[in-house]
C-alpha positions in Angstrom: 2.9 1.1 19.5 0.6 1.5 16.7 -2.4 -0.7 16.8 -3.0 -2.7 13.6 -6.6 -3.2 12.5 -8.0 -3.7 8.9 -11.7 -3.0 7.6 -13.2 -5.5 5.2 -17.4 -6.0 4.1 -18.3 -9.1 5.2 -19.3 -11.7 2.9 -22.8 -12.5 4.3 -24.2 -8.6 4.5 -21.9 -6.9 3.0 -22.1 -4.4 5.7 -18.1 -3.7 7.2 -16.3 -4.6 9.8 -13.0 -3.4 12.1 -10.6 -6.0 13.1 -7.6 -8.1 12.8 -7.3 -10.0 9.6 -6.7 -13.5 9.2 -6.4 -15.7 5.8 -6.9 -18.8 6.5 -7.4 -22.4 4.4 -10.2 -24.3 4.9 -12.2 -27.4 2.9 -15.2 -26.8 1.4 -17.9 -28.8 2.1 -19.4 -29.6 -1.1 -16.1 -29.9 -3.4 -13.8 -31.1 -0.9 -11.0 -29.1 -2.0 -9.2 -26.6 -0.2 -10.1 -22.7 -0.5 -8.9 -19.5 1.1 -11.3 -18.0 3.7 -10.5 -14.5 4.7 -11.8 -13.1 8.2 -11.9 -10.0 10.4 -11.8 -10.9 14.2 -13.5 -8.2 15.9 -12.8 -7.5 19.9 -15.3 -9.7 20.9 -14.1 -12.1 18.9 -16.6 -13.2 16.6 -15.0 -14.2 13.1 -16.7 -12.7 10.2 -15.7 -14.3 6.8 -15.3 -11.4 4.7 -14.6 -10.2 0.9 -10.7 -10.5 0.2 -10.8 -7.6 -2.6 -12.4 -5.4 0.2 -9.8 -5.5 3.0 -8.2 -2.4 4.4 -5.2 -1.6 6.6 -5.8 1.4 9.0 -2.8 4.1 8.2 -2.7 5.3 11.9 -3.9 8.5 11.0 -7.4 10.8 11.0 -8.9 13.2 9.0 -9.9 17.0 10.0 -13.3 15.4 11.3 -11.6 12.4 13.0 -12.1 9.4 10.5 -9.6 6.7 10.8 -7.9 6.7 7.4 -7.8 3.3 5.4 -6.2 2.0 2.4 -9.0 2.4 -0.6 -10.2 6.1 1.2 -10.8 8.9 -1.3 -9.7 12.2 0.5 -9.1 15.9 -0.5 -6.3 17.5 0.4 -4.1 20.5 -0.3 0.0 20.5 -1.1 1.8 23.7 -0.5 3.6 23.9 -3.7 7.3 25.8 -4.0 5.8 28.4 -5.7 3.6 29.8 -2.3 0.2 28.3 -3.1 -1.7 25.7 -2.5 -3.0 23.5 -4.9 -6.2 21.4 -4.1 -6.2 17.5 -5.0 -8.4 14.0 -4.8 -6.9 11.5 -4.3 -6.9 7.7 -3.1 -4.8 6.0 -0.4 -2.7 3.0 -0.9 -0.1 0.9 0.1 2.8 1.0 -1.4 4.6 -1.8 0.0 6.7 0.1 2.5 4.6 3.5 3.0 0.8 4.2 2.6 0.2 7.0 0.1 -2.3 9.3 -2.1 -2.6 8.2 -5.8 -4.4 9.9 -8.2 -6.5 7.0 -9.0 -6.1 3.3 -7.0 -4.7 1.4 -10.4 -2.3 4.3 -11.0 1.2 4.0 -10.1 1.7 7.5 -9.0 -0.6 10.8 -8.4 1.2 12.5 -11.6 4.2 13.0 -13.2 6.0 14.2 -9.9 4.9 10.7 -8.1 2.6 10.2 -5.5 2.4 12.2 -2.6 3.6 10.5 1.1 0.4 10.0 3.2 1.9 11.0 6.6 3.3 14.1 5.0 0.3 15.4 3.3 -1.7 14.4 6.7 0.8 16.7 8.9 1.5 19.8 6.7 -2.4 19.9 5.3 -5.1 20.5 8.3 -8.0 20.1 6.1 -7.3 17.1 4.8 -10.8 15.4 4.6 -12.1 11.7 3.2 -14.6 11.8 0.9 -15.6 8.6 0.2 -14.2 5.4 -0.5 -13.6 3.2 -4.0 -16.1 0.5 -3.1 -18.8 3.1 -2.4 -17.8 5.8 -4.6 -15.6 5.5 -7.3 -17.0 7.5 -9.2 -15.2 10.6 -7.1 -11.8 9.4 -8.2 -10.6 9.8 -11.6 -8.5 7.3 -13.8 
């Protein structure tokens, strides 16, 4: 069984963290009213409130150098196309609800006009598949 871990930046730093996610709703002090409060439990299990618009899912996959791939990774990869090459692309992984895969950009809805490209596929058939960077660090790698 796959485990399930998510990277977030934490809210007090900003430096990330691996865990399990939890949402939770808690009152705030000063208003009284309740909020949503988003954590990464790590293995020790130390909480660490983190940015919602920051957290990750792992894929269950690595890179050519051994990365774990997450949701928001910009990556390079190659796609054996039916004509006998291969043709090089960037692009950015995200979840589509039912599969992770590589978008051209992370508000696109597909890579191009042939869709996005399967994650686990690309992964498997492209052995120097490689992350790059990541759209809260480097966006500017990505195109729109």
């Amino acid at each position: 069984m796959r485990k399930i871990i998510f990277r977030a930046k934490k809210t007090a730093d900003k430096e990330w963290v691996l865990g399990g996610y939890v949402q939770a709703i808690q009152t705030d002090k000063e208003t009284g009213f309740n909020k949503d409060t988003h954590f990464v439990m790590e293995n020790n299990g130390l909480a660490n409130e983190v940015d919602p618009e920051t957290v990750c899912q792992y894929t269950g996959l690595t890179d050519k150098n051994g990365r774990k791939i997450f949701e928001g990774d910009i990556c390079d990869f190659s796609v054996f196309d039916y004509n006998g090459s291969d043709t090089k692309y960037k692009g950015v992984v995200v979840y589509t609800g039912s599969r992770f895969m590589l978008w051209k950009s992370e508000k696109s809805e597909y890579y191009g006009s042939d869709g996005g490209f399967d994650l686990d596929w690309v992964v498997g058939q492209d052995d120097e598949f490689e992350i790059i960077g990541n759209i809260f660090y480097n966006p500017e790698l990505i195109g729109d």
